[in-house]
One Martini backbone bead per residue (centre of mass of N, CA, C, O) as a GRO file, in nm:
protein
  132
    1UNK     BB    1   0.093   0.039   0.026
    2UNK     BB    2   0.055   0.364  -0.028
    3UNK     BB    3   0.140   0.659   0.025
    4UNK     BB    4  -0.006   1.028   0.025
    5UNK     BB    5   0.252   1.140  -0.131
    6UNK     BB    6   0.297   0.918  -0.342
    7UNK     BB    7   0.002   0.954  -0.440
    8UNK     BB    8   0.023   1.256  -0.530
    9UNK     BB    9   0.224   1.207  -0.718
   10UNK     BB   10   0.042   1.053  -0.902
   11UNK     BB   11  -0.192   1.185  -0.954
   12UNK     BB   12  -0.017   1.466  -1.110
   13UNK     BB   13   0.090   1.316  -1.299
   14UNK     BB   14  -0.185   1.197  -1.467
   15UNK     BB   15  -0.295   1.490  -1.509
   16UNK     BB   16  -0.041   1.582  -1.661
   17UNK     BB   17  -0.069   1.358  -1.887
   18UNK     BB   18  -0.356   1.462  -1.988
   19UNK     BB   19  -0.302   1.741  -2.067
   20UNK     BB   20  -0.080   1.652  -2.285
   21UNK     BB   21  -0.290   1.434  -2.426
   22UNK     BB   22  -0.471   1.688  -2.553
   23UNK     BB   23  -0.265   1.830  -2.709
   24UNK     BB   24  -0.206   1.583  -2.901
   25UNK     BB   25  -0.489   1.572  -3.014
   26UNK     BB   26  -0.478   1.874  -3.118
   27UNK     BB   27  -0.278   1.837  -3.309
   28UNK     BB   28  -0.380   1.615  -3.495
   29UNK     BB   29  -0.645   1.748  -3.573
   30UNK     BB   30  -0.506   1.956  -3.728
   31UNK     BB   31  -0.395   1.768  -3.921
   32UNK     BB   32  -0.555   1.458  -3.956
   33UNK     BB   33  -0.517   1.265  -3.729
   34UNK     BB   34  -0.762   1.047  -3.661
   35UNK     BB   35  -0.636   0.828  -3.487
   36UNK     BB   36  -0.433   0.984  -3.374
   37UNK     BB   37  -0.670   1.149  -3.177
   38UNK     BB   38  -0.849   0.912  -3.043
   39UNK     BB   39  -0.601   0.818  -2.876
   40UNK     BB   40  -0.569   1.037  -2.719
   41UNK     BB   41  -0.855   1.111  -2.596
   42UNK     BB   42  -0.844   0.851  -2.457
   43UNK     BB   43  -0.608   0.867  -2.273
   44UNK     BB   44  -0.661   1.154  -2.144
   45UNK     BB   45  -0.877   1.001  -1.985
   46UNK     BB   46  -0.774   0.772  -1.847
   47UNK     BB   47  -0.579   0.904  -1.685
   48UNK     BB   48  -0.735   1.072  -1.516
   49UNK     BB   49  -0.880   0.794  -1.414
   50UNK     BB   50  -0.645   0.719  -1.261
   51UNK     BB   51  -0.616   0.932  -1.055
   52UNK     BB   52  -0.901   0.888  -0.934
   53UNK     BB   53  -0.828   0.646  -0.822
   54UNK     BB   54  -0.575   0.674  -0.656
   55UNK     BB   55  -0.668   0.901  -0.476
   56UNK     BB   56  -0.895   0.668  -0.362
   57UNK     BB   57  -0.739   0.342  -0.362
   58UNK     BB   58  -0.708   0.253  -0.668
   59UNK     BB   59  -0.653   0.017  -0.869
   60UNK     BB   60  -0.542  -0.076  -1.209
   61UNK     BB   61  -0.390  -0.280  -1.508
   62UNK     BB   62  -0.665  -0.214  -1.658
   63UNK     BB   63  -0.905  -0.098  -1.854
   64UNK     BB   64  -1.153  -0.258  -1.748
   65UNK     BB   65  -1.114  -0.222  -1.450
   66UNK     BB   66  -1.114   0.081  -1.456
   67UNK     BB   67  -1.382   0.060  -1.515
   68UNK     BB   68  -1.551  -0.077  -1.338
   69UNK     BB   69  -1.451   0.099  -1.083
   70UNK     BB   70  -1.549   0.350  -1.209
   71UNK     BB   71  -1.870   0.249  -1.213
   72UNK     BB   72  -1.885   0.201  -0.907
   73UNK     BB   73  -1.761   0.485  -0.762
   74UNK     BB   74  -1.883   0.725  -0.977
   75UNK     BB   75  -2.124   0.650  -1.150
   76UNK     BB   76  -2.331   0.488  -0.945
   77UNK     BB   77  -2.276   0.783  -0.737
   78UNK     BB   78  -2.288   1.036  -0.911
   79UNK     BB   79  -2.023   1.179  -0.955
   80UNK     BB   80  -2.060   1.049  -1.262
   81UNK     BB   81  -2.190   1.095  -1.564
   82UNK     BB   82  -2.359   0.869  -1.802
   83UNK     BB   83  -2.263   1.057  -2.034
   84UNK     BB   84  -1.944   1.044  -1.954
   85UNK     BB   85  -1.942   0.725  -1.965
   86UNK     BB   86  -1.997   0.730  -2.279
   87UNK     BB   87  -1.747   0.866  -2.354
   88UNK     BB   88  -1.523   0.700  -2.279
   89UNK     BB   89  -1.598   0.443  -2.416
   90UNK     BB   90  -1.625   0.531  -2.679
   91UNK     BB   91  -1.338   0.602  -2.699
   92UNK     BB   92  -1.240   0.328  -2.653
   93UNK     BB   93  -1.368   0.221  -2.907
   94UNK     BB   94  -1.233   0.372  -3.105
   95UNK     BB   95  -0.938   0.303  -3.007
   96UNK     BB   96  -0.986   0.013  -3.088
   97UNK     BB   97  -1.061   0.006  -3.404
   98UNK     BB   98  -0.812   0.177  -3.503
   99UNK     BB   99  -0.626  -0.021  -3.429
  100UNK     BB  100  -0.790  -0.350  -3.486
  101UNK     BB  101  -0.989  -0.267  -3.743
  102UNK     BB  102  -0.971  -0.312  -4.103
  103UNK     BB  103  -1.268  -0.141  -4.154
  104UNK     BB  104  -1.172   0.166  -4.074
  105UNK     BB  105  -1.322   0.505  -4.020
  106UNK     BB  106  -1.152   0.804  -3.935
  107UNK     BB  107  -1.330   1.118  -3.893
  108UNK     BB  108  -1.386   1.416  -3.860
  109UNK     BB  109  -1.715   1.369  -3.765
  110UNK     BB  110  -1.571   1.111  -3.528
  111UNK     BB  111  -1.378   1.339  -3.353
  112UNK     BB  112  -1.356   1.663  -3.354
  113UNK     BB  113  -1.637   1.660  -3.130
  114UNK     BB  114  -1.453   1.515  -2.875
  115UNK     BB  115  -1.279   1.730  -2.766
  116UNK     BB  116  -1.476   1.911  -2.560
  117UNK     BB  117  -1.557   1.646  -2.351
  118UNK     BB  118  -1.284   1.579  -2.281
  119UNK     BB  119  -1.226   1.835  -2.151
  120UNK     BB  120  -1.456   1.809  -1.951
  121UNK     BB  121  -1.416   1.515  -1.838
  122UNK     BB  122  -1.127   1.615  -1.687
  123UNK     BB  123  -1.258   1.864  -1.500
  124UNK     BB  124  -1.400   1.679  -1.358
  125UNK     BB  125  -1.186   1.503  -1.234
  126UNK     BB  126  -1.069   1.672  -1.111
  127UNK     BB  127  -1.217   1.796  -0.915
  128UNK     BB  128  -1.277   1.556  -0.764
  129UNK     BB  129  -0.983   1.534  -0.665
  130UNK     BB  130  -0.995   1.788  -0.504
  131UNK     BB  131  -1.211   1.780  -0.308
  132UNK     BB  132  -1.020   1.569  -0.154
   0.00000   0.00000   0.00000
């Protein structure tokens, strides 16, 4: 178990990876590299997620886990709404598919409106973060 001092450093840092990787996702956005713009948008939605994880006690070594663990304690708890957990998924599939997927294709149509919720969905998990 880490202690309160470790954890908040780790908390700083997945913050700032998710903001980094924001940044990262507009970079993207603005080339039209549309696969990897939904990668970034997914990570950067997921560390931020990770930190709000480590912040509470709880820890995931995959992104299922971490999915989980998100819908049980944040989002059946109201703390997070299911609108917000439904774009986190959506980031995910998208992400998913852009990887792994044959006949896939992203574009700006499924990519570049999803910029404004991520941002939006990072600065709700800071804040509850920070309420902390």
């Amino acid at each position: 178990m880490i202690g309160k001092e470790e954890r908040d450093v780790i908390v700083k840092y997945r913050l700032q990876r998710a903001h980094e990787t924001i940044v990262e996702a507009k970079g993207n956005i603005e080339m039209q590299y549309w696969y990897a713009a939904a990668n970034r948008l997914y990570y950067a939605c997921y560390y931020a997620v990770l930190g709000l994880l480590i912040k509470n006690g709880y820890s995931s070594r995959t992104h299922n886990g971490a999915f989980g663990l998100f819908g049980l304690y944040f989002v059946k708890t109201g703390k997070i709404s299911a609108e917000q957990n439904r774009l986190f998924r959506n980031l995910y599939d998208l992400r998913q598919s852009g990887d792994y997927d044959e006949m896939f294709e992203a574009d700006e149509e499924s990519v570049k409106p999803l910029l404004e919720p991520a941002e939006k969905f990072i600065e709700t998990i800071e804040n509850l973060i920070n309420k902390n």
